[in-house]
Every structure is written in structure tokens, then in C-alpha cells.
N, CA, C and O atoms as a GROMACS GRO file, in nm:
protein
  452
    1UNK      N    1  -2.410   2.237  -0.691
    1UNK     CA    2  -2.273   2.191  -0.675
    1UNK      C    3  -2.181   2.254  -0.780
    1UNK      O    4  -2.068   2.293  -0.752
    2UNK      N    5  -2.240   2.261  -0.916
    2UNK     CA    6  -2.154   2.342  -0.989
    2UNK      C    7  -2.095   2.447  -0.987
    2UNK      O    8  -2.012   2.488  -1.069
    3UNK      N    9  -2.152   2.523  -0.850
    3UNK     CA   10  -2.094   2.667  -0.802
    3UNK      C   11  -2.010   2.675  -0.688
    3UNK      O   12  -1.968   2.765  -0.615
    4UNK      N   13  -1.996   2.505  -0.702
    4UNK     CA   14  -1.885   2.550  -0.536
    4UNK      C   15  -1.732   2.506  -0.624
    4UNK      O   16  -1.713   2.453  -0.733
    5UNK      N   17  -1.634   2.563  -0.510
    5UNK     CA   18  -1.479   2.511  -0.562
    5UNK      C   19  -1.410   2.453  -0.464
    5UNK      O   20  -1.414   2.482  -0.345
    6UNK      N   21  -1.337   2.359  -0.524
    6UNK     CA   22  -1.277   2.242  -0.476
    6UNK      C   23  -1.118   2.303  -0.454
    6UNK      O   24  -1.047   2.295  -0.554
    7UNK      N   25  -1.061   2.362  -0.336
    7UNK     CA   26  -0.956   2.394  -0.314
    7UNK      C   27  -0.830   2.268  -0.290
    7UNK      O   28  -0.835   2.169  -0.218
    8UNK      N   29  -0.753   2.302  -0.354
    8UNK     CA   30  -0.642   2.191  -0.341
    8UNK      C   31  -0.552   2.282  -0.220
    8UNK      O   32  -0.517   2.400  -0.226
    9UNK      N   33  -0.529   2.176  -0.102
    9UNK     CA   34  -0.427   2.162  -0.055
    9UNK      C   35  -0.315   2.064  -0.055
    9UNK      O   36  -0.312   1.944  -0.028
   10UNK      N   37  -0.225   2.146  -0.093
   10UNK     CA   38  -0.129   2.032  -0.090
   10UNK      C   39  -0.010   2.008   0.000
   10UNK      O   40   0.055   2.110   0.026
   11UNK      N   41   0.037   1.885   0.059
   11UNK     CA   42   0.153   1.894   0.195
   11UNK      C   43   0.244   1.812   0.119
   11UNK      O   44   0.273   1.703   0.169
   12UNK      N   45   0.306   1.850  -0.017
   12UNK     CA   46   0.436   1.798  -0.071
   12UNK      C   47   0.593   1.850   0.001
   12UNK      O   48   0.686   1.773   0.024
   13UNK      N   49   0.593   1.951   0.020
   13UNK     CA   50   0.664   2.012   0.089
   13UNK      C   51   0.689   1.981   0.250
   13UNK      O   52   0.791   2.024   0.305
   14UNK      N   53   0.609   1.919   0.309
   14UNK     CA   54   0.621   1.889   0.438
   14UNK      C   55   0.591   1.726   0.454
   14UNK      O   56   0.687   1.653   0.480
   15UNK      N   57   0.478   1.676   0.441
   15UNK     CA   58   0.443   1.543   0.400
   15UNK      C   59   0.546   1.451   0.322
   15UNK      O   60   0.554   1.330   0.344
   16UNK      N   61   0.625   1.521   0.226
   16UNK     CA   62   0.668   1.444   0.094
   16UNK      C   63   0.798   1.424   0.175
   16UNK      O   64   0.852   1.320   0.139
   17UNK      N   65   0.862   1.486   0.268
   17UNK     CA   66   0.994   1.435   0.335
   17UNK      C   67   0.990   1.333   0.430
   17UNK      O   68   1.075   1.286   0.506
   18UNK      N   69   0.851   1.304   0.406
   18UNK     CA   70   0.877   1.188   0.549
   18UNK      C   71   0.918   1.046   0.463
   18UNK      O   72   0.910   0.936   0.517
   19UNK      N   73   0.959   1.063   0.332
   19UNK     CA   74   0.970   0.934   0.259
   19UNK      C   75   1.075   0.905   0.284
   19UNK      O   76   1.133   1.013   0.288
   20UNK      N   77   1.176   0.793   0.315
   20UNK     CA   78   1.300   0.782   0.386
   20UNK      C   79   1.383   0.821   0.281
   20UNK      O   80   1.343   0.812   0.164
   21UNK      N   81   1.506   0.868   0.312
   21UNK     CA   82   1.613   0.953   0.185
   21UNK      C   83   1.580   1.047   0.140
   21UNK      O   84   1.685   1.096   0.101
   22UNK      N   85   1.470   1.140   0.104
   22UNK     CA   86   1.422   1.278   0.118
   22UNK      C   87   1.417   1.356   0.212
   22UNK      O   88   1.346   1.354   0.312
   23UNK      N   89   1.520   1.450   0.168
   23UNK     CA   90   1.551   1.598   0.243
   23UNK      C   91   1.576   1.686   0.120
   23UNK      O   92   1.670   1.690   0.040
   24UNK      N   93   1.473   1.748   0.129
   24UNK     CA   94   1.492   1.897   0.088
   24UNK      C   95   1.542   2.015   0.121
   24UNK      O   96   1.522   2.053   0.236
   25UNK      N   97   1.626   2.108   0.018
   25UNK     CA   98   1.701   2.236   0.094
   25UNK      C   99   1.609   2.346   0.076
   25UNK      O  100   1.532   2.350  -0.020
   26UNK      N  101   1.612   2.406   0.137
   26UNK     CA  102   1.568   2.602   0.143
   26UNK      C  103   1.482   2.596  -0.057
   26UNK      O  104   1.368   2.589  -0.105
   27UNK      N  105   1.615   2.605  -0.104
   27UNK     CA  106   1.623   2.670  -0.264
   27UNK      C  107   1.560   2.546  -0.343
   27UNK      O  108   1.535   2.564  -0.462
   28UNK      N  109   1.532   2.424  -0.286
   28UNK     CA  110   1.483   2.318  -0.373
   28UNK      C  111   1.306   2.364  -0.319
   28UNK      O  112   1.220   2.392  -0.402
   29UNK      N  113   1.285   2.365  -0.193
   29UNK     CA  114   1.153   2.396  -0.145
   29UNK      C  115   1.101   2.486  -0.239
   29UNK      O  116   0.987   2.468  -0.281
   30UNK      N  117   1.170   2.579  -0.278
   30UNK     CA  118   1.106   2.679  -0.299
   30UNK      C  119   1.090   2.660  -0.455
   30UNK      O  120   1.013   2.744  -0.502
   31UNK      N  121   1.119   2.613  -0.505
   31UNK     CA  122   1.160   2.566  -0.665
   31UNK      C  123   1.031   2.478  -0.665
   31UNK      O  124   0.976   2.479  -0.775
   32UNK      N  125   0.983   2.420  -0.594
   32UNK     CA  126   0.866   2.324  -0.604
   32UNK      C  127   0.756   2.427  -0.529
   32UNK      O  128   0.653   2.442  -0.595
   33UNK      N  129   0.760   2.498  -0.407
   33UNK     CA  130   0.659   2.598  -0.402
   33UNK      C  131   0.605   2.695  -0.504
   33UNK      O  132   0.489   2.732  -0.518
   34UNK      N  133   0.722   2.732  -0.580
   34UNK     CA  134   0.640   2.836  -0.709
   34UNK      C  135   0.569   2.731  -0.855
   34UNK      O  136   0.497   2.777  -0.944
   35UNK      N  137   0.611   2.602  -0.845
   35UNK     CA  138   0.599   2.500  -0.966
   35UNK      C  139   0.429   2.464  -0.908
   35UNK      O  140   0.337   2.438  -0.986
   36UNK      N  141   0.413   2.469  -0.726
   36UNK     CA  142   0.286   2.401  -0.730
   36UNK      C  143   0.176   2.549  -0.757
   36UNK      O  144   0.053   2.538  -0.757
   37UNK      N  145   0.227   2.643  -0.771
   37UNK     CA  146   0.149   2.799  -0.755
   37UNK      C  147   0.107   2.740  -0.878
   37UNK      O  148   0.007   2.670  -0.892
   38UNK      N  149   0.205   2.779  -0.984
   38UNK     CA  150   0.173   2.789  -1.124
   38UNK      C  151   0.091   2.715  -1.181
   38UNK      O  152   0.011   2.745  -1.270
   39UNK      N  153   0.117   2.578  -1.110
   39UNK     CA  154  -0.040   2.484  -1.158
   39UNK      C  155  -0.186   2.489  -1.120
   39UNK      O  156  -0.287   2.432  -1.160
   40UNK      N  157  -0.150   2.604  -0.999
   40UNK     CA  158  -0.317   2.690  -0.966
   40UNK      C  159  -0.346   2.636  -0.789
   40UNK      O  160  -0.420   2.698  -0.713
   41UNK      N  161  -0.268   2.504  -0.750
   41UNK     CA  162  -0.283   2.494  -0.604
   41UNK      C  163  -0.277   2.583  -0.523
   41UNK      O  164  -0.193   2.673  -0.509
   42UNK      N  165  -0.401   2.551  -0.446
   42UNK     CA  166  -0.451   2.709  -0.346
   42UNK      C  167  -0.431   2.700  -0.215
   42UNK      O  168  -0.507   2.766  -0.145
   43UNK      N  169  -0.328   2.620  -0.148
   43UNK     CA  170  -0.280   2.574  -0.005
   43UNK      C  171  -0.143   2.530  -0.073
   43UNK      O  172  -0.146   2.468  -0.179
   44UNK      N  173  -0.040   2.557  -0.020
   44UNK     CA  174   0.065   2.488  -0.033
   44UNK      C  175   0.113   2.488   0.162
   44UNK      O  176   0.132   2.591   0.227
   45UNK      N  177   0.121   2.368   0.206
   45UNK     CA  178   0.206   2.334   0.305
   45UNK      C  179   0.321   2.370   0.318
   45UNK      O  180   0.372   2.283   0.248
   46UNK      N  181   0.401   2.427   0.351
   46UNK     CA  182   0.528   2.459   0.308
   46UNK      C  183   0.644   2.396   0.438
   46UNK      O  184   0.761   2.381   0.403
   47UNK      N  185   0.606   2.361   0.586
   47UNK     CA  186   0.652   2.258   0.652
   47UNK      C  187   0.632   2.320   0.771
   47UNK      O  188   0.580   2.431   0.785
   48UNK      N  189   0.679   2.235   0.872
   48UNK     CA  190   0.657   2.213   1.015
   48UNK      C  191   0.790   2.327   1.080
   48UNK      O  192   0.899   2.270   1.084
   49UNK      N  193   0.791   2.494   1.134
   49UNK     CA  194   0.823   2.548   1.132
   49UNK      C  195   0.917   2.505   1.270
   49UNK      O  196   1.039   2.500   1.256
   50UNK      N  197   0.870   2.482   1.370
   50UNK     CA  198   0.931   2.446   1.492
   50UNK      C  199   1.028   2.316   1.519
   50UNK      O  200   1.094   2.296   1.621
   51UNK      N  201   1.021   2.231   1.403
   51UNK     CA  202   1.057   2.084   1.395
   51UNK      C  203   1.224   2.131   1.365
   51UNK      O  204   1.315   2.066   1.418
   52UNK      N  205   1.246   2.222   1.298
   52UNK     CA  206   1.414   2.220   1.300
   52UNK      C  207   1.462   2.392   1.221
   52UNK      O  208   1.376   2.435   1.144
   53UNK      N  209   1.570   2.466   1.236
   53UNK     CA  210   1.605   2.601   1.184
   53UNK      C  211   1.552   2.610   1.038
   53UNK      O  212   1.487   2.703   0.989
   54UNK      N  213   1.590   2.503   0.982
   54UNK     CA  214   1.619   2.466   0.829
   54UNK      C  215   1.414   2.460   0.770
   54UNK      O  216   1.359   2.512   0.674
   55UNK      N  217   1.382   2.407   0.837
   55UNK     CA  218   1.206   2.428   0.814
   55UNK      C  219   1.148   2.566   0.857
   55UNK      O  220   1.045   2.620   0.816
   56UNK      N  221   1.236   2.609   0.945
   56UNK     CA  222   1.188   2.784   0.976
   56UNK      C  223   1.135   2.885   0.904
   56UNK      O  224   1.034   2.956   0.894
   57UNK      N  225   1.331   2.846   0.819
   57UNK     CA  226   1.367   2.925   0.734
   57UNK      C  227   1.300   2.862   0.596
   57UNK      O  228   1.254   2.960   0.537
   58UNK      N  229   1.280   2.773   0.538
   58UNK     CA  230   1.213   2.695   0.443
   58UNK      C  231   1.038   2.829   0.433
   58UNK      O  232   1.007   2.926   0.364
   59UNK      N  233   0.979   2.758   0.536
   59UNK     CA  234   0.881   2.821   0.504
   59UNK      C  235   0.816   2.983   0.500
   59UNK      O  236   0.710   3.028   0.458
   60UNK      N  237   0.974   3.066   0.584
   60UNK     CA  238   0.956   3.210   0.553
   60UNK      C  239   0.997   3.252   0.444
   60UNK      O  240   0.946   3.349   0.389
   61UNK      N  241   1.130   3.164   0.380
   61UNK     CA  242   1.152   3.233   0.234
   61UNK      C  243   1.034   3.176   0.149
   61UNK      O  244   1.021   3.212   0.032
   62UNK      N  245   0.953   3.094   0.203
   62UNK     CA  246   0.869   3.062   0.082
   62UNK      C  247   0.722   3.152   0.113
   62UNK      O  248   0.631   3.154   0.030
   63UNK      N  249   0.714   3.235   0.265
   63UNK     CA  250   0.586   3.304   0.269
   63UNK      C  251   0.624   3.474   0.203
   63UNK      O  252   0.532   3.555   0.217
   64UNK      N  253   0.754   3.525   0.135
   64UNK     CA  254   0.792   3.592   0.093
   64UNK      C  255   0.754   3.586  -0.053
   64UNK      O  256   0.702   3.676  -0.119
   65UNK      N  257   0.797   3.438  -0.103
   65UNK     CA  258   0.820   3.470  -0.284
   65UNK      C  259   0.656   3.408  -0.340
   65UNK      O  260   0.625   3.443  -0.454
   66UNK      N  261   0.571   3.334  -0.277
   66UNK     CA  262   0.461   3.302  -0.273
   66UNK      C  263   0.305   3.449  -0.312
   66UNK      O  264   0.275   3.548  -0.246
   67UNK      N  265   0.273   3.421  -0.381
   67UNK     CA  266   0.174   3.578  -0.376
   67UNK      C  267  -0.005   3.557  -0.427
   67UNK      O  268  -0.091   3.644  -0.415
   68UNK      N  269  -0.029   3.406  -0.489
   68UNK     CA  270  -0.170   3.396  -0.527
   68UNK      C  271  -0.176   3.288  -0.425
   68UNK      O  272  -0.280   3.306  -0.362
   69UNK      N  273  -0.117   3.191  -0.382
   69UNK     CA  274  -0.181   3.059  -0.342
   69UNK      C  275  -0.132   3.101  -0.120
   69UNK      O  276  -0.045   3.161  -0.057
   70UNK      N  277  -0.212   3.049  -0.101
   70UNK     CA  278  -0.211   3.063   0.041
   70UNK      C  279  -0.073   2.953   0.114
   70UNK      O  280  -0.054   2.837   0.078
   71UNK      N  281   0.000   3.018   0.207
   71UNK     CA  282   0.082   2.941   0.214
   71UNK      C  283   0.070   2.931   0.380
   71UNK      O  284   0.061   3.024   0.460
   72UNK      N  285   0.071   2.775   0.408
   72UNK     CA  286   0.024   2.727   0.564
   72UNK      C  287   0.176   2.630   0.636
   72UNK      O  288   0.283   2.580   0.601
   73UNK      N  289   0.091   2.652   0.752
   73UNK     CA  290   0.255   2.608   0.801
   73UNK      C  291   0.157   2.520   0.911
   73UNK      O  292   0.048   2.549   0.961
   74UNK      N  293   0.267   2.367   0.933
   74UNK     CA  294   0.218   2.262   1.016
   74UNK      C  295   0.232   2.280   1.194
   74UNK      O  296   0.321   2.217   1.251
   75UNK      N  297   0.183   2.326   1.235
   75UNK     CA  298   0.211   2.352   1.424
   75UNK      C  299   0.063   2.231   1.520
   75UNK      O  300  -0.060   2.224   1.516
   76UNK      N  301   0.157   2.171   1.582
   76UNK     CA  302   0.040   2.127   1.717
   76UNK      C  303   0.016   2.197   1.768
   76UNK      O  304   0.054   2.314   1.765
   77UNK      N  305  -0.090   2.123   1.862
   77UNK     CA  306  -0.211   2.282   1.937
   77UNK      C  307  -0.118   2.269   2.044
   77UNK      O  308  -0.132   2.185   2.133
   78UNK      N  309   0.037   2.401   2.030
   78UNK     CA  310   0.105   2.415   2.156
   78UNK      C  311   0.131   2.546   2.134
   78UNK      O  312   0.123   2.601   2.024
   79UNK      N  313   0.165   2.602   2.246
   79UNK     CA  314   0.157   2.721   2.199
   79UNK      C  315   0.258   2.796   2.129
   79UNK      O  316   0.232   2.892   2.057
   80UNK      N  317   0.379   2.747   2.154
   80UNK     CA  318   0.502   2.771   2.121
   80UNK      C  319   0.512   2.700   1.956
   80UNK      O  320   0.579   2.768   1.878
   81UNK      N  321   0.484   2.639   1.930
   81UNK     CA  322   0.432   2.565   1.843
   81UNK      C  323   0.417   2.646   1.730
   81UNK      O  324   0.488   2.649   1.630
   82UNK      N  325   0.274   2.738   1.768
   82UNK     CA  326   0.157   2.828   1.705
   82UNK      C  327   0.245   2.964   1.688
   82UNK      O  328   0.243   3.052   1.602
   83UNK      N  329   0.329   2.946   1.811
   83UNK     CA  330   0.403   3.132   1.790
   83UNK      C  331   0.490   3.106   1.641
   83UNK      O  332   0.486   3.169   1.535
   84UNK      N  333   0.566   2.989   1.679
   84UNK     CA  334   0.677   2.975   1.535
   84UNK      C  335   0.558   2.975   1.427
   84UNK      O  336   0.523   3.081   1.374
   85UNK      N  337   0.525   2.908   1.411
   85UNK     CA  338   0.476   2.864   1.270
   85UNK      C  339   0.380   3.083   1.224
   85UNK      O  340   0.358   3.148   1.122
   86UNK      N  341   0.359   3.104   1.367
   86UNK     CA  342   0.295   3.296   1.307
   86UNK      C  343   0.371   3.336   1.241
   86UNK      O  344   0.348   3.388   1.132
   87UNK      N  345   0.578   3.310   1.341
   87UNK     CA  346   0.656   3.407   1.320
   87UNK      C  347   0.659   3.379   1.181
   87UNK      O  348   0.654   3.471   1.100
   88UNK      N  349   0.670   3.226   1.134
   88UNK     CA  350   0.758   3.182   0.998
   88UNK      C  351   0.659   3.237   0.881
   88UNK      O  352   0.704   3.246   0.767
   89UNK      N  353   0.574   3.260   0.898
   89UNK     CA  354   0.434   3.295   0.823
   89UNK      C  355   0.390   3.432   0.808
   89UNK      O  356   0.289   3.471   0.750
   90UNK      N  357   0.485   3.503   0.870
   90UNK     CA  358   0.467   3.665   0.875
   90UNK      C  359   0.458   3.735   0.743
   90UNK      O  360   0.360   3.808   0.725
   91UNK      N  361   0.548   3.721   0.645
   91UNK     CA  362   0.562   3.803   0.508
   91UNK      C  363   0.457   3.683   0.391
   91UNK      O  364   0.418   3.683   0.275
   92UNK      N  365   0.452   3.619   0.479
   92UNK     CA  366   0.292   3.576   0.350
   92UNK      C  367   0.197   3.621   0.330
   92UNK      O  368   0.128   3.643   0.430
   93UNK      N  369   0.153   3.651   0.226
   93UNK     CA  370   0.010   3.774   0.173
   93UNK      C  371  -0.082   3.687   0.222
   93UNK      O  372  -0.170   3.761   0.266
   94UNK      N  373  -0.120   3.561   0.243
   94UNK     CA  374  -0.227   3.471   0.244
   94UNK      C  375  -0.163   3.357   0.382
   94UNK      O  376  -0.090   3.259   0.368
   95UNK      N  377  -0.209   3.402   0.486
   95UNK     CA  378  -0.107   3.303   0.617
   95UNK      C  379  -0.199   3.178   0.593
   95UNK      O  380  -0.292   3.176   0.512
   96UNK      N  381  -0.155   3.054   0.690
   96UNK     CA  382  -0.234   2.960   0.760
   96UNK      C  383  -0.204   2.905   0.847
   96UNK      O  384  -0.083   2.929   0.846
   97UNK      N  385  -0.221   2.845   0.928
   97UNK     CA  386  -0.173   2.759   1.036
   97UNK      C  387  -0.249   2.614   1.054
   97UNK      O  388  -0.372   2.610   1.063
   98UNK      N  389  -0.186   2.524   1.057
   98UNK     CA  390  -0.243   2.357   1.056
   98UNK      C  391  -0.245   2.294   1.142
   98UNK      O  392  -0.171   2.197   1.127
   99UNK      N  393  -0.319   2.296   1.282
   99UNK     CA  394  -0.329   2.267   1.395
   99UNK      C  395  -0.352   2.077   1.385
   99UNK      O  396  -0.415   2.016   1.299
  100UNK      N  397  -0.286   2.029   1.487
  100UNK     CA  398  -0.378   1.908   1.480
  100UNK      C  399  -0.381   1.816   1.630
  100UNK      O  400  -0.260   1.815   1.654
  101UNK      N  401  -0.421   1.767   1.702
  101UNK     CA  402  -0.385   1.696   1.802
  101UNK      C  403  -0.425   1.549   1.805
  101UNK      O  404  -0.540   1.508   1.792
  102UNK      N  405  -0.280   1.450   1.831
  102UNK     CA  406  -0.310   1.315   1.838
  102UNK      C  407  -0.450   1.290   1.928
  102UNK      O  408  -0.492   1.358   2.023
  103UNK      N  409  -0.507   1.176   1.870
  103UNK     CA  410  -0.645   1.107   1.950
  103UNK      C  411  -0.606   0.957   1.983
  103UNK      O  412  -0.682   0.877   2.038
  104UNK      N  413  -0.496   0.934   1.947
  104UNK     CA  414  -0.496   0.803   2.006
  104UNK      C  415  -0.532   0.770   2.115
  104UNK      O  416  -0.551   0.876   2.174
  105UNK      N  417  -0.568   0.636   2.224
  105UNK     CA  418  -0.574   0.618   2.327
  105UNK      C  419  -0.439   0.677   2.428
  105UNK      O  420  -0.445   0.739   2.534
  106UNK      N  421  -0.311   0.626   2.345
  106UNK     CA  422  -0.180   0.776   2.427
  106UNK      C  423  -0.204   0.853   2.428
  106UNK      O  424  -0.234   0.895   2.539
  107UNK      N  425  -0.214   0.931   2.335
  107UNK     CA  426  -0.268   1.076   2.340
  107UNK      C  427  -0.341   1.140   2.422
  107UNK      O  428  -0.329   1.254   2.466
  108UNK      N  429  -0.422   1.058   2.440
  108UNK     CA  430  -0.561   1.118   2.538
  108UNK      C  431  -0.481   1.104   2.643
  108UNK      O  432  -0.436   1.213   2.678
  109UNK      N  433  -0.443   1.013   2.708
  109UNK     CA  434  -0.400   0.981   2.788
  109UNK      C  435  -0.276   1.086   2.898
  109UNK      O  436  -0.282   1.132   3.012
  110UNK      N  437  -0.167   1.087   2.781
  110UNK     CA  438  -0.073   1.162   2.859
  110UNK      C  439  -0.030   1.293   2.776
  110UNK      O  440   0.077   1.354   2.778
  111UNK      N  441  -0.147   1.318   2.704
  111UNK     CA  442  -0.183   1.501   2.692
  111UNK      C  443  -0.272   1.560   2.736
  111UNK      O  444  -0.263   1.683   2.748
  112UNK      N  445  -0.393   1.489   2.778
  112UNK     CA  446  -0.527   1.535   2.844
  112UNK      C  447  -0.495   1.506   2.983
  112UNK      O  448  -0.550   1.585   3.060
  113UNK      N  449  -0.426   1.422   3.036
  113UNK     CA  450  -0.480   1.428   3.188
  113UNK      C  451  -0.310   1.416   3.269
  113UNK      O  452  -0.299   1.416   3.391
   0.00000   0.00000   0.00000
């Protein structure tokens, strides 16, 4: 066990706005994307690319100024979804993409059938 590593991901950047009265701009995102590099986090979330212009653009200026820590972007398994979050993720040295699909009993329900 002493030879394995424990990668931090972190979803402050995307996660951390769902707190009510938090909104972050472009230039604040990114002010906290290079603050979580520097402390060595090796995933930074940087947000949900398709959810609005302003998260688009959020997470391409941040797959630009980003260069050791991998920078991932939040998309459901849609496809349109998956295209934004590629496009927004293009000039990142290190891409990701964060797929996820509800399991609730709705979910199943009136996405599976």
C-alpha cells in the first residue's frame, strides 16, 4: 500500500456553487483553479460545460492556464452533453470527462424505457 497514490479530486469549482448565494465568475474560477494546482490537487472539476455559456467558457479558460493537474469537466451520458464538455476541454494538456447517470427508480424509469 505504501506504493500506491491517493489522487485528489476535487469538484469545488462545480460542486461548491450549488451552495445557495454562490456564483462564481470566469476570473474568480480561475483564481481558485491555479490556488487548488499549487496545493498539488490532481483532478480539478472545473464545471458542468453544457449547463450555461458562462460554465463553457469557465472551464476552457481554465483548460488553457491549467498545466500539471488534470482538468475534468461534468457531462451526463448524452451525447451532446459529452460533445460540449470535449469542446470546453480542448486546450487542456490533461482532459477528463465525468459521466454519470441518475439510478433512481425515475430515472430508470423515464430514461431507460
Amino acid at each position: 500500500m505504501a506504493d500506491q497514490k491517493v489522487f485528489i479530486f476535487d469538484t469545488t469549482l462545480r460542486d461548491g456553487e450549488q451552495v445557495p448565494g454562490c456564483k462564481l465568475n470566469t476570473k474568480e474560477k480561475i483564481e481558485l483553479a491555479l490556488e487548488l494546482e499549487s496545493l498539488g490537487v490532481d483532478i480539478i472539476e472545473a464545471g458542468f460545460p453544457i449547463s450555461s455559456p458562462g460554465d463553457f467558457e469557465s472551464v476552457t479558460q481554465i483548460s488553457k492556464i491549467i498545466k500539471n493537474a488534470t482538468v475534468c469537466a461534468l457531462s451526463r451520458a448524452v451525447q451532446k452533453d459529452i460533445e460540449s464538455a470535449a469542446a470546453a476541454l480542448r486546450p487542456a494538456k490533461f482532459p477528463r470527462i465525468h459521466t454519470g447517470i441518475g439510478t433512481s427508480d425515475f430515472h430508470i424509469k423515464s430514461k431507460f424505457n
